[in-house]
C-alpha positions as a printed NumPy array, in Angstrom:
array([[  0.   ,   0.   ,   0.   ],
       [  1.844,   2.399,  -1.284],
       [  2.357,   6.184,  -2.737],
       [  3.835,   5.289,  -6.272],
       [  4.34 ,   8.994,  -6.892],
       [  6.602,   9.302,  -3.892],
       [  8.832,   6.397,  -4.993],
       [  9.024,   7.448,  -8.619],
       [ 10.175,  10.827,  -7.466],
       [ 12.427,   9.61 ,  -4.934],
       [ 14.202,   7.295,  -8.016],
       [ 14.098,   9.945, -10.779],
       [ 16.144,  10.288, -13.998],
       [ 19.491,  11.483, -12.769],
       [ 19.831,  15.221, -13.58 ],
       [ 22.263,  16.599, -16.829],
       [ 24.764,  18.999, -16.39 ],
       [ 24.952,  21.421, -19.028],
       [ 27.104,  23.527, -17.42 ],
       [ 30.01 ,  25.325, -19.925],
       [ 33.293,  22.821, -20.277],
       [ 31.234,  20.035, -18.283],
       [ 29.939,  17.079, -20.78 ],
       [ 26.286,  15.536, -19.698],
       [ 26.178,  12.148, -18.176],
       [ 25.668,   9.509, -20.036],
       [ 22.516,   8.491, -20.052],
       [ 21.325,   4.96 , -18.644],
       [ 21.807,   2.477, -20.98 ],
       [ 19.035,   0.485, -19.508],
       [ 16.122,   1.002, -17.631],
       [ 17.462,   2.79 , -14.617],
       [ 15.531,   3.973, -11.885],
       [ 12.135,   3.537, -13.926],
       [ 13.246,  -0.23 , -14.578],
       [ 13.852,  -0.259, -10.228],
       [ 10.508,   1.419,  -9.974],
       [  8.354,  -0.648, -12.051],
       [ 10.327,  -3.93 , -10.337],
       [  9.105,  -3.113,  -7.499],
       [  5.668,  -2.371,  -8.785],
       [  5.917,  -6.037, -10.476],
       [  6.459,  -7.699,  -7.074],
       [  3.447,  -6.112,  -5.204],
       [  1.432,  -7.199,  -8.326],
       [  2.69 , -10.815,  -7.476],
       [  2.463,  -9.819,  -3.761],
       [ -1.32 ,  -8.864,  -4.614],
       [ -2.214, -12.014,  -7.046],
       [ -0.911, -14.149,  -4.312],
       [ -3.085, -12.789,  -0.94 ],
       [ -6.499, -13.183,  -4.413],
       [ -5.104, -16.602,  -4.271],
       [ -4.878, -17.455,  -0.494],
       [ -8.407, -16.06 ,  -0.234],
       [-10.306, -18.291,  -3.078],
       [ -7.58 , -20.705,  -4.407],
       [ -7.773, -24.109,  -3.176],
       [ -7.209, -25.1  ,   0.242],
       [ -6.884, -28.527,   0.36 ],
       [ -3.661, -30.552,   0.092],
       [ -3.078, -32.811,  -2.224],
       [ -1.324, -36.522,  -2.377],
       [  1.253, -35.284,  -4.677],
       [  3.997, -33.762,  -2.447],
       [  5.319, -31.786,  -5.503],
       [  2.037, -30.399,  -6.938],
       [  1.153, -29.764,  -2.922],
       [  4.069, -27.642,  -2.438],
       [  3.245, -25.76 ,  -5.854],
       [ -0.354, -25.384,  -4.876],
       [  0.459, -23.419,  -1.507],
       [  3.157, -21.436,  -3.   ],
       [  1.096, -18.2  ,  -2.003],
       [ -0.3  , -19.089,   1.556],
       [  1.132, -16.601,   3.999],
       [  4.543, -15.691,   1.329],
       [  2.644, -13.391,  -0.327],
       [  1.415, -11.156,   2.664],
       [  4.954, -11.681,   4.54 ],
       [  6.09 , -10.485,   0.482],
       [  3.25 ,  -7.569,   1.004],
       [  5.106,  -6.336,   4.186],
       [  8.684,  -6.771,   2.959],
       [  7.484,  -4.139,   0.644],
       [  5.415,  -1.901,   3.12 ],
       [  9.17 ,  -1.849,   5.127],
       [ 10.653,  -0.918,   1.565],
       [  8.051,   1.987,   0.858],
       [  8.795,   3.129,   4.656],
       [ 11.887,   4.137,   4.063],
       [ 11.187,   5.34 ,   0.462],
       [  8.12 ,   7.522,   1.764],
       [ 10.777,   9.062,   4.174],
       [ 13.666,  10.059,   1.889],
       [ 15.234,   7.426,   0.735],
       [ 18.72 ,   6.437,   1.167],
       [ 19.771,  10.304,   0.855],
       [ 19.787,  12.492,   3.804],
       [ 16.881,  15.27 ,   3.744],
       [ 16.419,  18.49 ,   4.815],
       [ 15.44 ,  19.17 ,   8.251],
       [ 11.846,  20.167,   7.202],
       [ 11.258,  17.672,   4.605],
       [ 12.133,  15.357,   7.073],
       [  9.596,  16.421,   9.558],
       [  6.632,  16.397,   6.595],
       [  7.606,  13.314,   5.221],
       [  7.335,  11.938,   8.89 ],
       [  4.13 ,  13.65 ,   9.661],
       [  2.511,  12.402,   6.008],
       [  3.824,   8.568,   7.155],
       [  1.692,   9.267,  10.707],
       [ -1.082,  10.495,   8.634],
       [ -0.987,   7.311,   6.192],
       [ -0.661,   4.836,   9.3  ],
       [ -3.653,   6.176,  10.775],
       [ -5.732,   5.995,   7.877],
       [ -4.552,   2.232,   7.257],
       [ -6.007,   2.054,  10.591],
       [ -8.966,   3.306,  10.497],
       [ -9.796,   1.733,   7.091],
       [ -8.693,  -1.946,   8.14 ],
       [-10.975,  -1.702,  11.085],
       [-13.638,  -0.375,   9.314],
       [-13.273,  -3.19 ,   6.557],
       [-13.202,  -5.718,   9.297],
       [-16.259,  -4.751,  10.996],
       [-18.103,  -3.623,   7.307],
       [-16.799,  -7.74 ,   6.149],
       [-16.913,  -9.401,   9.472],
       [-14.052, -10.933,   8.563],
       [-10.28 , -10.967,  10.448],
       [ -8.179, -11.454,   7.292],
       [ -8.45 ,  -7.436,   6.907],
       [ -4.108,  -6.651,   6.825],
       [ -4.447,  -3.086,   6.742],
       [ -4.858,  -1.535,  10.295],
       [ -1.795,  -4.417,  11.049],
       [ -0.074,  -2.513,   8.165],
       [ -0.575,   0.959,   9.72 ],
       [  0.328,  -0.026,  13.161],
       [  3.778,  -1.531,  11.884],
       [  4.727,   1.95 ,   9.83 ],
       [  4.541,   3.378,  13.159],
       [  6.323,   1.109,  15.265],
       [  9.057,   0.889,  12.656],
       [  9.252,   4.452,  12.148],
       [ 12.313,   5.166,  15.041],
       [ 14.086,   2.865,  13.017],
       [ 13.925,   4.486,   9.456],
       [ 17.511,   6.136,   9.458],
       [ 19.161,   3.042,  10.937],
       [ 21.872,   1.49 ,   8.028],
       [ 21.413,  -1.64 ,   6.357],
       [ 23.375,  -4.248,   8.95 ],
       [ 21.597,  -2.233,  12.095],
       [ 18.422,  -2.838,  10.35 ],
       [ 19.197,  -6.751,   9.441],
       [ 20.024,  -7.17 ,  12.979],
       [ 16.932,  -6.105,  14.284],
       [ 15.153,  -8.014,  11.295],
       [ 16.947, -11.033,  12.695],
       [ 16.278, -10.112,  16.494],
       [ 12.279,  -9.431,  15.477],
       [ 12.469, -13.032,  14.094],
       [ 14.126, -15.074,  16.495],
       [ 12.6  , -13.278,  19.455],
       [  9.342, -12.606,  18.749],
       [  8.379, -15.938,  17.044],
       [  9.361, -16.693,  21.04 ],
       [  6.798, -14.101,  22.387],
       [  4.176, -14.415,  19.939],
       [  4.249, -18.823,  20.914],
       [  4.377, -17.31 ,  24.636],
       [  1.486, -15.264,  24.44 ],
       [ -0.817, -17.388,  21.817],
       [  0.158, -20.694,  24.629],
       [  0.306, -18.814,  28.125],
       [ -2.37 , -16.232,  27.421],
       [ -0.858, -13.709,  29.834],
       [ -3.246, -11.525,  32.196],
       [ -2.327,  -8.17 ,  29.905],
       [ -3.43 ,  -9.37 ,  26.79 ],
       [ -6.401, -10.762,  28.213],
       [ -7.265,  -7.479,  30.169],
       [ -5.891,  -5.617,  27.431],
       [ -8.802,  -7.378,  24.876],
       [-10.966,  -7.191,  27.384],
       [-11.213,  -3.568,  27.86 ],
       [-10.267,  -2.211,  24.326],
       [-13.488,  -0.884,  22.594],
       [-12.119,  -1.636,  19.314],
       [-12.01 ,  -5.813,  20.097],
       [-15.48 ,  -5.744,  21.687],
       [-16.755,  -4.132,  18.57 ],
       [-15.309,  -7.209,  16.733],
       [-12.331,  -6.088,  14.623],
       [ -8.459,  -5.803,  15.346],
       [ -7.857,  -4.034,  18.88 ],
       [ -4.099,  -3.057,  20.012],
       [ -3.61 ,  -6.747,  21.953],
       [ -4.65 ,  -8.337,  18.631],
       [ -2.568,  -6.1  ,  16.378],
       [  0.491,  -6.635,  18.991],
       [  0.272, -10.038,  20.182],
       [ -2.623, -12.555,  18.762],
       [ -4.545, -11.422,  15.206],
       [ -3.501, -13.079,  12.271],
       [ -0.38 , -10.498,  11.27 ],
       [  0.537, -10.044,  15.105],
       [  3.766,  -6.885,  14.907],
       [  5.677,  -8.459,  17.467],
       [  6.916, -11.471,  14.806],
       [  5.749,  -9.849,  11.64 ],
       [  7.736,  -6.596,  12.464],
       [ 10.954,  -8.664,  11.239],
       [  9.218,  -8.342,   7.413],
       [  8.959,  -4.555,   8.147],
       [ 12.513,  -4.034,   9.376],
       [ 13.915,  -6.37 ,   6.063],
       [ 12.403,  -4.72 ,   3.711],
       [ 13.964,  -1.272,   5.104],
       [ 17.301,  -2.887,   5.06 ],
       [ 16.287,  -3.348,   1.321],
       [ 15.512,   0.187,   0.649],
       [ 18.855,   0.918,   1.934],
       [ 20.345,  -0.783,  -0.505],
       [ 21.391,   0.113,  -3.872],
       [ 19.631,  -2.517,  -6.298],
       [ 21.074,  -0.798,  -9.269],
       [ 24.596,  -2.245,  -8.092],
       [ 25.431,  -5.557, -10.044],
       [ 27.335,  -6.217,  -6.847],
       [ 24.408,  -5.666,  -4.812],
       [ 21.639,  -7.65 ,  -6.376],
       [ 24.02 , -10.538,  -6.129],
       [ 24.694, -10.52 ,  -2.706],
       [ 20.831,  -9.919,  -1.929],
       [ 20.209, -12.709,  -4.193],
       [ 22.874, -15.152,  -2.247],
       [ 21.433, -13.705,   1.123],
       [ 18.04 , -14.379,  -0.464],
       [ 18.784, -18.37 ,  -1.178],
       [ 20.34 , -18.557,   2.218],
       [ 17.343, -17.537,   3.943],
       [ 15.306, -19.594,   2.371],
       [ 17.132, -23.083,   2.219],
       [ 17.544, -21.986,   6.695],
       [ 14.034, -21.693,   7.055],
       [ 12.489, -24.074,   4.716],
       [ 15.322, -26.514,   4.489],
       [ 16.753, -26.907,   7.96 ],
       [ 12.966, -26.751,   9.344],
       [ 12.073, -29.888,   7.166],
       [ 15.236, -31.403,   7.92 ],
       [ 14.684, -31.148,  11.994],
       [ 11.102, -32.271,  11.653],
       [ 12.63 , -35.479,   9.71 ],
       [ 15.299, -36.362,  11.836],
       [ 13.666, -35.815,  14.961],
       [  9.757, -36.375,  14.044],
       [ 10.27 , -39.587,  11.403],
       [  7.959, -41.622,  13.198],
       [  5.176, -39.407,  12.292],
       [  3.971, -37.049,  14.572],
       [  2.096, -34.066,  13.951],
       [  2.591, -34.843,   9.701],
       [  1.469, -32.909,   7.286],
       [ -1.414, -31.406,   9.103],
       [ -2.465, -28.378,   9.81 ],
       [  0.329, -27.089,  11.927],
       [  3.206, -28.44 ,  10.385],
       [  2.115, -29.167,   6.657],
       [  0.366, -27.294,   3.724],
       [ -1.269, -24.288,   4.611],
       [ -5.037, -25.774,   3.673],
       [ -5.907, -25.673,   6.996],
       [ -3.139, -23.168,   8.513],
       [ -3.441, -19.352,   8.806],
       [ -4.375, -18.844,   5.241],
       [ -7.045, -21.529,   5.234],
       [ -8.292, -20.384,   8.777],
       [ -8.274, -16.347,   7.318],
       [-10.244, -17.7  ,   4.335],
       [-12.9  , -19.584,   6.163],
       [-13.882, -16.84 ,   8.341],
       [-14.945, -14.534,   5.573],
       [-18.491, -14.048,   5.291],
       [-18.93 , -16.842,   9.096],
       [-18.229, -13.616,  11.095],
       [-15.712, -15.538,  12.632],
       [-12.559, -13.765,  14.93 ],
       [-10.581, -16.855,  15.482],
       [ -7.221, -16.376,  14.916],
       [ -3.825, -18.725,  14.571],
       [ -3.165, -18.162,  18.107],
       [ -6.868, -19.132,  19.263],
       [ -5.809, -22.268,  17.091],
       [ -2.923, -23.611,  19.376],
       [ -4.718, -22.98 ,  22.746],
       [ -5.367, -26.333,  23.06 ],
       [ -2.329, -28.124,  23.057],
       [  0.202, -28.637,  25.478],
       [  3.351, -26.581,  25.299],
       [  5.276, -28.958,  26.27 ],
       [  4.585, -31.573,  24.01 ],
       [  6.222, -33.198,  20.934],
       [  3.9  , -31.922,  18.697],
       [  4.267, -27.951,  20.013],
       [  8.131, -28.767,  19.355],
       [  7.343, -29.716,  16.143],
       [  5.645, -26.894,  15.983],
       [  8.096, -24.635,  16.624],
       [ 10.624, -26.09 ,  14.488],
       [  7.943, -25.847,  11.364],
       [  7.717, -23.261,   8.721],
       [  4.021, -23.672,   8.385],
       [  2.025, -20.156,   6.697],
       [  0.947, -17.751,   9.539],
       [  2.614, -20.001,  12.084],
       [  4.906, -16.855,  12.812],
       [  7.872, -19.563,  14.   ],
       [ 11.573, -18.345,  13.286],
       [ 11.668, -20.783,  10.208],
       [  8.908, -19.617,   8.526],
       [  9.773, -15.553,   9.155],
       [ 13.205, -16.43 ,   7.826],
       [ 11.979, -18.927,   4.792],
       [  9.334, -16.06 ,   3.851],
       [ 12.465, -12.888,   4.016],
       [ 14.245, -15.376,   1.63 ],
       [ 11.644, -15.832,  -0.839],
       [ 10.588, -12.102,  -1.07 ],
       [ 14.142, -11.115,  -1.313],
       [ 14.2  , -13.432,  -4.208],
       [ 11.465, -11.629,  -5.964],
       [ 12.395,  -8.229,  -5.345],
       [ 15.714,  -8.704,  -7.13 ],
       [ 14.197, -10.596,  -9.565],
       [ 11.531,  -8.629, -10.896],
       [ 14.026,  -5.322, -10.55 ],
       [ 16.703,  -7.091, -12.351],
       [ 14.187,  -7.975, -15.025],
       [ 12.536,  -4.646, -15.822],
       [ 15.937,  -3.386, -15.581],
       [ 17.614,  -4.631, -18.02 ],
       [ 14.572,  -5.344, -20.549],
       [ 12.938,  -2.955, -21.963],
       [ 10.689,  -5.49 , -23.894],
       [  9.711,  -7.009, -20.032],
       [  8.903,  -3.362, -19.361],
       [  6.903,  -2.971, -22.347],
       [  4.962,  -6.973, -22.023],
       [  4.66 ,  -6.601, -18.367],
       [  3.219,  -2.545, -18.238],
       [ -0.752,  -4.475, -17.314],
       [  0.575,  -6.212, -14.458],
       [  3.045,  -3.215, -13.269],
       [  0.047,  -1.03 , -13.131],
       [ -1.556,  -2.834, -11.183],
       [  0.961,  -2.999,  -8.663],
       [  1.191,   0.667,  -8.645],
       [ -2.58 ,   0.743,  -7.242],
       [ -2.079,  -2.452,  -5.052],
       [ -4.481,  -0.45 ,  -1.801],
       [ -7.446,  -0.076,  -4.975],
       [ -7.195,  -3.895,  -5.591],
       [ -6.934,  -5.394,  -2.225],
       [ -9.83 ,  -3.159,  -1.114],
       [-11.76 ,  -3.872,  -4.114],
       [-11.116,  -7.627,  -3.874],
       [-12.358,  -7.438,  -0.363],
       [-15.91 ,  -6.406,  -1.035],
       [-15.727,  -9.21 ,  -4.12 ],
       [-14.908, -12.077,  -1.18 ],
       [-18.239, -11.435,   0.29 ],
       [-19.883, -12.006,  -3.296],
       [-18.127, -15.229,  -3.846],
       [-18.813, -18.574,  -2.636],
       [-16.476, -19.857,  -0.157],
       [-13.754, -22.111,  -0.891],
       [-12.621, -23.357,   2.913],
       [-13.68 , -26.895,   2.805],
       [-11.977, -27.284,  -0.103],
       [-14.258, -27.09 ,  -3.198],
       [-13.223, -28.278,  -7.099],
       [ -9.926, -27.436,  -7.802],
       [-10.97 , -26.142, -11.224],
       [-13.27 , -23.903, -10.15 ],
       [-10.902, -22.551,  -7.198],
       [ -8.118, -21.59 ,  -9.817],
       [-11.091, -20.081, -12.072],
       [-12.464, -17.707,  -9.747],
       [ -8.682, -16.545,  -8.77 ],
       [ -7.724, -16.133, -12.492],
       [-11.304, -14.133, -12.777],
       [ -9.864, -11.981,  -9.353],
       [ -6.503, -11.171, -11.233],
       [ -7.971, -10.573, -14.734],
       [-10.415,  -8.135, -13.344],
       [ -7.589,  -6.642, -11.803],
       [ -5.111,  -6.064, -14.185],
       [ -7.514,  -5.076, -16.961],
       [ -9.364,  -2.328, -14.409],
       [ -5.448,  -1.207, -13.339],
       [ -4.434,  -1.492, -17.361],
       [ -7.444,   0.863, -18.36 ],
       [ -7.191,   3.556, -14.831],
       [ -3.581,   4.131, -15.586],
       [ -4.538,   5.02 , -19.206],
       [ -5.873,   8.365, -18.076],
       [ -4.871,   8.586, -14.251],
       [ -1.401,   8.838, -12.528],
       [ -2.757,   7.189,  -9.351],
       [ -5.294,   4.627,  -8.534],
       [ -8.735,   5.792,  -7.097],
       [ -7.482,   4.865,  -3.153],
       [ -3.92 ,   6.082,  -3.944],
       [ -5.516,   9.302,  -5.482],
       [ -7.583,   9.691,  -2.013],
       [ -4.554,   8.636,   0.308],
       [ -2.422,  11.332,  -1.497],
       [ -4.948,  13.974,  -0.277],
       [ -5.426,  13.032,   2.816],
       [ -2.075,  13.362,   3.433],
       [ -1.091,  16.622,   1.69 ],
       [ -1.566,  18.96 ,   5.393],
       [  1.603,  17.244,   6.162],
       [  3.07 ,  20.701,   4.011],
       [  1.592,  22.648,   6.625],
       [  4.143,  21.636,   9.273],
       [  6.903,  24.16 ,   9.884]])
């Protein structure tokens, strides 16, 4: 959910001299900072096409481990790719990897506060309008402001933290969901905005379905990304290699510790440890349209913490399970995308050219997760796993719609109809002095 405007102008044609006796740059023999732009754009458009497909693809898993592992692909990578992003655009929305002005500093700041609220305020409204708790918005706005004291640390500062976010608070989220601590409980108890039914602070904190205390280590990697410079050969290399590491740690080694010390059997490929059918995605999906607030943490509250199967748990990289293994898997995959798609626009103009449908419809990703929203509540259900045909029809249908509406807005409009809105809304940030 971002301001494409802001991140266009912050990656702008570089500026020719013409200056007596001083020869103009050479121009970019590629696509420069558009081709880095419209990357970018290309991997929310996945990131977006993925959450259509967590929501209405199939859920159930299937007997071929190979076509199962293709199948959920998308469950819970493409909003932990969604928030990579949102960490990205943080630091993009605030200037970037050059230093600012004093006062542009201080509106750019105050127009971030401004956007986080209004994620806010819309999620919640969604949620309650829906009656549904897959809404990722007001989780979105309330992790721009708790990663906002962090937007002018450097990369390794910021991949620290990332790391600390993951390995600690994939411990306090398990904590929390298995103890159920007084605070949270009072804190639910007495916080209007749960009562009402939608996302209060405990649940945006500590036990909704995108709680900040793990999911803040997506935030804090994708501003280590912004800090980089993905124009570098160098660069997208080494976040490539970091990328594969990442993801062969949290996939690999979690798959390997679950069949070395769980080959008996176990937990197995249910819902905990396996596909994501029946995992957060699956759980999110169900509850649209039931008026259901269960959430991945209300899902473990009945087993023992001490048991073999919560170890197994812990050592799984299951979607939404919010364990160190799958926070880590999911930074490796997105990392793999963002170079990718940057790399490709990059250097091919003809990608730029094929690909403009789907880049515009990243550019107005907050119009097309809204919009496909209100369409879940106008579609039948999917959660106890109808025809797999018809699953992967109605998700083509979502993406179609979606890059033909995008194709056609950005025809006569600079900004999608939210993004057009959000950009207002934030403009008395050039009031402050």
């Amino acid at each position: 959910m971002t301001d494409t405007d802001t991140v266009r102008s912050e990656r702008t044609l570089r500026l020719v001299r013409t200056d007596r006796g001083t020869p103009p740059e050479p121009k970019p023999q590629r696509g420069g900072a558009l081709g880095r732009v419209l990357g970018l754009d290309l991997a929310r458009a996945l990131a977006i096409f993925g959450m259509f497909y967590a929501h209405v693809g199939p859920m159930q898993e299937f007997e071929n481990p190979v076509v199962d592992t293709i199948m959920q692909i998308p469950h819970g990578r493409s909003s932990a790719l969604f928030a990579i992003l949102a960490g990205l655009s943080l630091v993009l929305l605030a200037g970037g990897r050059r230093p600012r002005p004093a006062l542009e500093r201080r509106q750019r700041i105050v127009k971030i506060v401004i956007r986080a609220v209004l994620l806010i305020a819309l999620g919640t409204a969604l949620t309650l309008w829906l009656h549904t708790d897959i809404v990722i918005l007001a989780f979105y706005g309330l992790f721009f402001l708790l990663a906002l004291p962090f937007v002018r640390c450097g990369v390794k500062t910021l991949a620290v933290l990332s790391a600390a976010f993951a390995l600690v608070g994939s411990v306090v989220f398990y904590w929390i969901s298995m103890a159920q601590p007084a605070f949270v409980t009072a804190l639910n108890a007495h916080d209007p905005i749960t009562r009402m039914g939608a996302d209060g602070l405990g649940r945006l904190l500590f036990t909704g379905l995108y709680p900040a205390v793990p999911w803040l280590a997506y935030i804090v990697a994708g501003m280590a990304i912004a800090k980089l410079d993905l124009s570098a050969k160098p660069v997208r290399i080494g976040m490539a290699s970091v990328g594969t590491g990442l993801a062969l740690v949290g996939y690999g080694l979690s798959w390997a510790l679950q069949k070395v010390l769980f080959a008996g059997g176990g937990m197995g490929g249910g819902s905990m440890s396996g596909g994501s059918g029946s995992s957060g995605s699956g759980m999110a999906s169900s509850s649209m349209g039931s008026g259901s607030s269960g959430t991945w943490s209300d899902s473990m509250s009945g087993f023992d913490p001490w048991s073999s199967d919560m170890l197994q748990f812990l050592l799984s990289a299951s979607p939404h399970s919010g364990t160190a293994f799958e926070l880590l898997g999911n930074i490796g995959i997105a990392m793999l995308v963002i170079v990718g798609s940057v790399t490709l626009l990059d250097r091919s103009a003809l990608a730029r050219k094929l690909l403009t449908p789907i880049t515009a419809a990243g550019a107005m990703s907050l119009t097309l997760y809204v919009a496909h929203l209100w369409a879940l509540n106008h579609v039948p259900s999917n959660s106890d796993g109808g025809a797999v045909t018809a699953a992967l029809a109605v998700w083509g249908w979502f993406c179609v719609a979606g890059i033909a509406f995008a194709f056609v807005w950005s025809r006569f409009f600079k900004r999608g109809p939210l993004e057009y809105l959000m950009q207002w809304a934030t403009s008395p940030a050039k009031l402050i002095r």
